[in-house]
Structure formats: structure tokens, C-alpha cells
N, C-alpha and C positions, 0 to 999 in steps of 0.2 A: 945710735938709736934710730929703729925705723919710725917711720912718720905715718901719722892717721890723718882722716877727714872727722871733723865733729860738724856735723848739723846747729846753726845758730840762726838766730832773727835777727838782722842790722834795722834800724828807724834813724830817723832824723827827729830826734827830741824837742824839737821844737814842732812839728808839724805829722808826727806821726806817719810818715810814708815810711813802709818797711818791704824787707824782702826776706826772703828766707835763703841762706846758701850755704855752703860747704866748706870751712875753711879748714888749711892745713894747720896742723898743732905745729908751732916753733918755736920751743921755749929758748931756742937762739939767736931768736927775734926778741929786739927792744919793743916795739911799738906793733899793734896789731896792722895791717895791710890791708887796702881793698881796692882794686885796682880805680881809677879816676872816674875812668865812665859812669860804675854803678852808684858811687858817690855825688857825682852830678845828677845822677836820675833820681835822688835820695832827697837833692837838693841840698846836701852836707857844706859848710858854709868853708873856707880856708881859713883860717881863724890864724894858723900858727906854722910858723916853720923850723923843720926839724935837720939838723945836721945827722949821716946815719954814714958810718962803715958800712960798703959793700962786702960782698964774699972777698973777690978780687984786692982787698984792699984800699980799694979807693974811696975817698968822702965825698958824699954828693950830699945834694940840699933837697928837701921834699915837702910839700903842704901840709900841710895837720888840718885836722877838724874831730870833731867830737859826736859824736856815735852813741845810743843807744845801744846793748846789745847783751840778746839774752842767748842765755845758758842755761839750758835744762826747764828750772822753774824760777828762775832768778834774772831780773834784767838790773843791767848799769850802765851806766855814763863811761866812755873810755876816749881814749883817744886814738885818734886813727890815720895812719897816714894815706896819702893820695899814694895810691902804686901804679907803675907804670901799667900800658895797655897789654896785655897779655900774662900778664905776672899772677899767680896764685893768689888768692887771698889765705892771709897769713892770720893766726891768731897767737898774738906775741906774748911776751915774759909778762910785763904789766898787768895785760889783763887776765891773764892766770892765775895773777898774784890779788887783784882786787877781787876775786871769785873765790878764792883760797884753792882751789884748785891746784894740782900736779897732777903731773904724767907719768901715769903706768906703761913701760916702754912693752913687756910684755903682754899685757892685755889690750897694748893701744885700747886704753881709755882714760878720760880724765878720773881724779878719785879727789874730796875732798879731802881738806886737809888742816888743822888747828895751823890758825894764824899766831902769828910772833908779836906780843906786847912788850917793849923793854918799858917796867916800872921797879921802882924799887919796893912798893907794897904788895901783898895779893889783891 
């Protein structure tokens, strides 16, 4: 599948400093990505650390913090890992999945999409 940029707004939920930037769609990404620097400019706090398979194979350890961050006309809470200095900012499975959102590979664009309730009633 080829890969797009979506246009989004990052903040620091507590304090409202936002920015607006460009991240790549990766729904083969667990957790959304932003590199460290703009997270500190953000003032995004380290809260949590996240164990993550590389491409490569290899597990490495990385910071967590929680992010603001809108889509379209919808903003949420997600979690966001510290990515290294140079790295892409990623917009992962999770927050896809809390957007209800998927990926149109063809039109590289996100498109809504009915979310999954498992209940045993209507």
C-alpha cells in the first residue's frame, strides 16, 4: 500500500500549545509518532513507556505521552510516542481506530467508517 500525508493539529491537552503538521498514515503503526523535539516544544509530559517492534526486527523502548489531536473536525486524546530526531511523524493504527477512520489505499485518503460493538443486544 502506498502512503499519504494527512494534515492534523497536535496540542498539549493540558495547556493548549498546538501545532499543525503533516503526518504519514501507518496503519502498520501501533501507536501514533512525533518526533521528540516537537513534543517538547508542545511541552507533552512522558507519562509512559512503550515497548515497540522495529521494521528490523528489533525491540526497543520509547516514551509515551498523550496528545491532543484533530482530524478533520473531530479532536481526541491519543497517545503518542517520543520518536526519534529525524523520523517522520507517523499517524498509527490506534488512533485510526479511535477516529473510526481507515485507509483508502487508492484515493490515499482516510474515509469513515462504522465502528465494531460486540453486544449480545441491538
Amino acid at each position: 500500500m502506498g502512503t499519504f500525508r494527512e494534515k492534523v493539529k497536535i496540542a498539549n491537552p493540558s495547556n493548549g500549545i498546538s501545532q499543525e503538521i503533516q503526518m504519514v498514515v501507518d496503519s502498520g503503526a501501533t501507536y501514533s509518532q512525533v518526533p521528540s523535539s516537537l513534543l517538547t516544544r508542545l511541552k507533552i509530559d512522558r507519562k509512559y513507556k512503550r515497548k515497540l517492534k522495529i521494521a528490523i526486527g528489533k525491540v526497543v523502548e520509547r516514551d509515551a505521552g498523550e496528545i491532543s489531536l484533530s482530524i478533520k473536525d473531530e479532536t481526541l486524546t491519543t497517545l503518542v510516542i517520543f520518536g526519534d530526531e529525524g523520523s517522520e511523524p507517523l499517524l498509527g493504527a490506534v488512533s485510526l481506530e479511535q477516529f473510526g477512520l481507515a485507509i483508502d489505499p487508492v484515493n490515499k485518503t482516510l474515509l469513515p467508517v462504522p465502528e465494531l460493538m460486540l453486544s449480545a443486544k441491538n
